[in-house]
C-alpha positions in Angstrom: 0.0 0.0 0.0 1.5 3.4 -0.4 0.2 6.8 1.1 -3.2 7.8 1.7 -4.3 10.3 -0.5 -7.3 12.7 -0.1 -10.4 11.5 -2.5 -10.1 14.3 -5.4 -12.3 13.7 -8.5 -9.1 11.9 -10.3 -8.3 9.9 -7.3 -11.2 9.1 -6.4 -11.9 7.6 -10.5 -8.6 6.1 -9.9 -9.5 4.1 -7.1 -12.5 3.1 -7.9 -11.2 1.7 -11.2 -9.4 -0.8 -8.8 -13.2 -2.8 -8.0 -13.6 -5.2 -10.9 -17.0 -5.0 -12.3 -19.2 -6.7 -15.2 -20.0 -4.9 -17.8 -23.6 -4.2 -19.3 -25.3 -2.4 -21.8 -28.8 -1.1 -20.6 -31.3 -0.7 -23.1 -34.9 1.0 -23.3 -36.7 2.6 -26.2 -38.4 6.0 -26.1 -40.5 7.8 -28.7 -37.3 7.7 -30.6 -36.2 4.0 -31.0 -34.0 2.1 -29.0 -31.7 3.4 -26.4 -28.6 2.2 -24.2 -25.3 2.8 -22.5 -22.3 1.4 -21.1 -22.6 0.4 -17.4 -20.4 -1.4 -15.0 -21.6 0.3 -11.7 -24.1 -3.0 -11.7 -25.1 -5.2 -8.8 -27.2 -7.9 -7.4 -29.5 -6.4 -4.9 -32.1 -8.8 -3.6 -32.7 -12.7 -3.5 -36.5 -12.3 -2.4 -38.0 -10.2 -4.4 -35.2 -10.2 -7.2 -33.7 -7.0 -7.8 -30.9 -5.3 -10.0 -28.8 -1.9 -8.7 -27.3 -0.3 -11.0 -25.6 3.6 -11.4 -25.9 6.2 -14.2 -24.9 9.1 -15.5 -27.4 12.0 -14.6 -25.9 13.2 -18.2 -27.4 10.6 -19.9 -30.1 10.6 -22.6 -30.5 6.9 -21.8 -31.2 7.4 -18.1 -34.2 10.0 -19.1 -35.1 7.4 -21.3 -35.3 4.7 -18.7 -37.1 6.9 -16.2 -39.8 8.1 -18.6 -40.5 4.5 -20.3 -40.5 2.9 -16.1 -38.5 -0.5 -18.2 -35.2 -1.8 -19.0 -33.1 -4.5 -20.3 -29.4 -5.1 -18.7 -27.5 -6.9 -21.3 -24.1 -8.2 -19.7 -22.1 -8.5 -21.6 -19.2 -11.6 -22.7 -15.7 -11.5 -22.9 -16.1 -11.3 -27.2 -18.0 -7.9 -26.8 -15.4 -5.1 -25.5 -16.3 -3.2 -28.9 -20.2 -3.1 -27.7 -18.9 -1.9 -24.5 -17.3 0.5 -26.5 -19.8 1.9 -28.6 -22.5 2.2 -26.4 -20.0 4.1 -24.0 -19.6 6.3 -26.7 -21.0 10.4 -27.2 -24.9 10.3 -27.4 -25.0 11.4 -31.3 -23.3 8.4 -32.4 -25.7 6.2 -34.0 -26.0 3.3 -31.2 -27.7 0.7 -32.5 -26.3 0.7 -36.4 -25.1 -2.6 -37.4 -25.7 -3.9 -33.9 -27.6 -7.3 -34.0 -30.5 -6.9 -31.4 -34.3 -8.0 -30.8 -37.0 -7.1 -29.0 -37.6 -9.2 -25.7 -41.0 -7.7 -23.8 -40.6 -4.4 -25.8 -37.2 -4.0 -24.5 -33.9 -4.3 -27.0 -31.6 -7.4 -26.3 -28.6 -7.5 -27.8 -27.9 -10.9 -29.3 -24.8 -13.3 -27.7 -24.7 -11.5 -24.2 -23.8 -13.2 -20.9 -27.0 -13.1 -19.2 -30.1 -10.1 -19.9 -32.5 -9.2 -17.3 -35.7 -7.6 -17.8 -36.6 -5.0 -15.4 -38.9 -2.4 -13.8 -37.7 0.7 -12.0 -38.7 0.4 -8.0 -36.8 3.4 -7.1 -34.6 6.0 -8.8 -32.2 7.9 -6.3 -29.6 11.3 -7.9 -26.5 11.2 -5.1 -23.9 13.3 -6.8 -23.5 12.9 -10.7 -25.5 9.8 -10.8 -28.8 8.3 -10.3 -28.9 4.7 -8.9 -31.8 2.4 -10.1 -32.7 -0.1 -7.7 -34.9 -2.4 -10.2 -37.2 -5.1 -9.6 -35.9 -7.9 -11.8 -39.6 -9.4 -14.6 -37.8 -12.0 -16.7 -34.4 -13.0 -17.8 -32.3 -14.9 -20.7 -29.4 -17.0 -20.5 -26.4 -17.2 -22.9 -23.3 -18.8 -23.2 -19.9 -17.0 -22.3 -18.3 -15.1 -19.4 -18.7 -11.9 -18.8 -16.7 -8.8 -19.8 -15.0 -7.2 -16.9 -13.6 -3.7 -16.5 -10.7 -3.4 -14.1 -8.3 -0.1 -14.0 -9.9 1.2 -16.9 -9.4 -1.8 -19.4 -12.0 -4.5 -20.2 -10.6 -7.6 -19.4 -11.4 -11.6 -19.4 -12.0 -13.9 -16.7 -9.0 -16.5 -17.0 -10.0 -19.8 -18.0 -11.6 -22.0 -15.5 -9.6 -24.5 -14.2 -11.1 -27.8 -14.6 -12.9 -29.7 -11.1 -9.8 -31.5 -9.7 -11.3 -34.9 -9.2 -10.4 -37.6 -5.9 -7.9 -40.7 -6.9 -9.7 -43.5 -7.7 -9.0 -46.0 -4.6 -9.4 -49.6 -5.0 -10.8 -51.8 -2.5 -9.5 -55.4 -1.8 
């Protein structure tokens, strides 16, 4: 450990880059068509009932999106999909969805090959500082194949590959 340094804006974005965190895209549609961002403040909340939290950016068209429409999609995403990560991190007059293979699930967008997508409906909505924290109430979900996409320090980065179950010597018995 070195010093302790007082919590500025860039120290405080420094440090926090050192919690690893999934990365998701959440979508919603609005009067104009589909909608999402980049998210990796995202956590499980609740058990019983089953609820998402997740963080975002009081800037963000999405975020007035998701509180007008009430509903929305978290797509986690896999290890493959650092360049969705990207784009939908991206200014909010790039074209999103272009070239993006999604569907509808429930009226929400899902973007095709994530990790794990969870349908949800907003039970609170709290602004603390720059962001808004959705605590979400969790309707359906869909299961894919892959791990998920991680962001530690500022990179996206891969789970290592899982070890496989070490298994017990076989004894024989006389």
């Amino acid at each position: 450990m070195t010093d302790v340094l007082p919590l500025s804006r860039e120290t405080a974005r420094t440090a926090f880059a050192s919690l690893a965190t999934a990365v998701a895209v959440v979508t919603t549609v609005d009067r104009n068509g589909p909608q999402g961002m980049t998210v990796s403040s995202l956590c499980t909340l609740s058990l019983d009932p089953p609820r998402l939290l997740l963080a975002c950016s009081c800037a963000s068209r999405t975020l007035a999106a998701i509180l007008d429409n009430g509903r929305y999609a978290v797509n986690v995403l896999t290890s493959g999909q650092a360049e969705l990560a990207s784009r939908f991190a991206a200014p909010f007059d790039l074209p999103k969805f272009d070239s993006v293979a999604w569907s509808a699930h429930a009226g929400l967008p899902v973007l095709d090959g994530c990790a794990v997508v969870y349908g949800a409906t907003i039970d609170e909505a709290v602004t603390t500082g720059d962001h808004s924290v959705l605590i979400g109430s969790v309707d359906w979900h869909l299961s894919g194949p892959g791990d998920p996409l991680l962001r530690y320090r500022h990179t996206y980065r891969n789970l290592p590959a899982a070890e496989p179950p070490a298994t017990e010597p076989r004894r024989s018995h006389p």
